[in-house]
C-alpha positions in Angstrom: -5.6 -123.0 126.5 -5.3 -119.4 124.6 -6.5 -119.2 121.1 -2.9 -118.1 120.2 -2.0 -121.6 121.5 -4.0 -123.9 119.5 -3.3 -123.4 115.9 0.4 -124.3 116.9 -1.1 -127.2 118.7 -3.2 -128.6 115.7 0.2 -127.7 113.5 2.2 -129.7 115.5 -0.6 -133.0 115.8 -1.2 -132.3 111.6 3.1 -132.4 111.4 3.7 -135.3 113.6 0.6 -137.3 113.5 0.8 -138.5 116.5 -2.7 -139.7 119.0 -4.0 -137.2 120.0 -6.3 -137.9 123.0 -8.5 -135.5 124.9 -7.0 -132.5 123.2 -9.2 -132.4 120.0 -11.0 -129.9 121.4 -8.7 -126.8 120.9 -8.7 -127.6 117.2 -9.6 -125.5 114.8 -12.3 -126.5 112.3 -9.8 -126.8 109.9 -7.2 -128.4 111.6 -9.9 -131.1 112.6 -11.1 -131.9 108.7 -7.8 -132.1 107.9 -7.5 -134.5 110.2 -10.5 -136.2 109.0 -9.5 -136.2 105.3 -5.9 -137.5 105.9 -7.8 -140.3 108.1 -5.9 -139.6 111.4 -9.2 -139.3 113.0 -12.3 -140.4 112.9 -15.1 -138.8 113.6 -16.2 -140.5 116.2 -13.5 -139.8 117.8 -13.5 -136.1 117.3 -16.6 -136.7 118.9 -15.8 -138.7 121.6 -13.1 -136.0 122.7 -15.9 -133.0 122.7 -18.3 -134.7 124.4 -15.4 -135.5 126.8 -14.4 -131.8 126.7 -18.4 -131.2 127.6 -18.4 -133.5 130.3 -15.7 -132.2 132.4 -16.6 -128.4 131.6 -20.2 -127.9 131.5 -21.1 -129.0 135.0 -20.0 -125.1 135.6 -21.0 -123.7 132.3 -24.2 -125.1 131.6 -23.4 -124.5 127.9 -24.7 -127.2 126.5 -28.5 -127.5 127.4 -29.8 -130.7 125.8 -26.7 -133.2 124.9 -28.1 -135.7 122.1 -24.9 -137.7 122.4 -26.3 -140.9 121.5 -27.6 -139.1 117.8 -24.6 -137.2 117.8 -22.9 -140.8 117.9 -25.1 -142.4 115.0 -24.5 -139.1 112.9 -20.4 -139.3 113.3 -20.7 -143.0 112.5 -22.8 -142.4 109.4 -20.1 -139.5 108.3 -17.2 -142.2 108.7 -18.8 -144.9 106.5 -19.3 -141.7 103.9 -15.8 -140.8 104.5 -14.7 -144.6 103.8 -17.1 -144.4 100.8 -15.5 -141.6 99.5 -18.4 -139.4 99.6 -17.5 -135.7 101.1 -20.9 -134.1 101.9 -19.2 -130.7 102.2 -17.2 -128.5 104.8 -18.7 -129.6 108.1 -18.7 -133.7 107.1 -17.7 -135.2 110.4 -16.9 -132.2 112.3 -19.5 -132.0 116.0 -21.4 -129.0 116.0 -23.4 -127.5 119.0 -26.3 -125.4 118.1 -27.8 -122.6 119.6 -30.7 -123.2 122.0 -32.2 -120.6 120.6 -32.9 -122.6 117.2 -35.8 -124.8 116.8 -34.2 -128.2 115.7 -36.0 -131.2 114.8 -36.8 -134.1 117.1 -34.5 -132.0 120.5 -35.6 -129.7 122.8 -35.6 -126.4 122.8 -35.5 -123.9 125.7 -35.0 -120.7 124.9 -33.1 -120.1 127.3 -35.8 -120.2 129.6 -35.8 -122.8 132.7 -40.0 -122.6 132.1 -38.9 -124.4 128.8 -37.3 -127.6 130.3 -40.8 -129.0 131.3 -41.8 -131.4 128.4 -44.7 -128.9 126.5 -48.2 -130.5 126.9 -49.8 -132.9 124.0 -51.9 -129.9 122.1 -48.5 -127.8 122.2 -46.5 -130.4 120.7 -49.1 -130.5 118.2 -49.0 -127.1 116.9 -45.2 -126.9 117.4 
């Protein structure tokens, strides 16, 4: 879908509240906290529909180099019972965020970019990492 086409998309889901199914994905950040803040969504489910979005797209993209799904799962879970709480913990609270695989993150793989990278590093590496 064009850019040009998605803010009138999320306009028209944030207007008409309506389910909104696998189409999350061409939301805008804003459109999607929105969503979030109102309650129309959750954020699992904002989830769920990228990691749909990732499924079908990244078999030819190979965008997305080491899913943590499962985490990504525990995380939006944790941000809804903050959310129910009343507790905002600022403006990316229960939005999914892929990061660069070029940026050393805690407990996940990183490759670089570099296929020599997706062999798990040896003991005395993982050490000094």
């Amino acid at each position: 879908m064009p850019r040009r086409h998605a803010a009138t998309f999320g306009q028209t889901l944030l207007r008409q509240a309506v389910p909104i199914g696998g189409q999350m994905h061409y939301l805008t950040a804003t459109e999607m906290l929105e969503l979030l803040r109102t309650r129309q969504v959750s954020a699992v489910e904002l989830l769920e529909a990228h990691l749909r979005r990732i499924e079908e797209v990244n078999p030819a993209v190979n965008a997305i180099v080491t899913l943590t799904a499962e985490r990504a799962r525990r995380e939006a879970e944790e941000a809804d019972r903050d959310l129910a709480r009343g507790h905002w913990r600022g403006p990316l609270h229960g939005l999914p965020v892929a990061h660069k695989d070029l940026a050393d993150t805690a407990g996940i793989r990183t490759t670089y970019g570099s296929r020599s990278q997706l062999l798990p590093l040896p003991l005395h590496l993982l050490l000094l990492h």
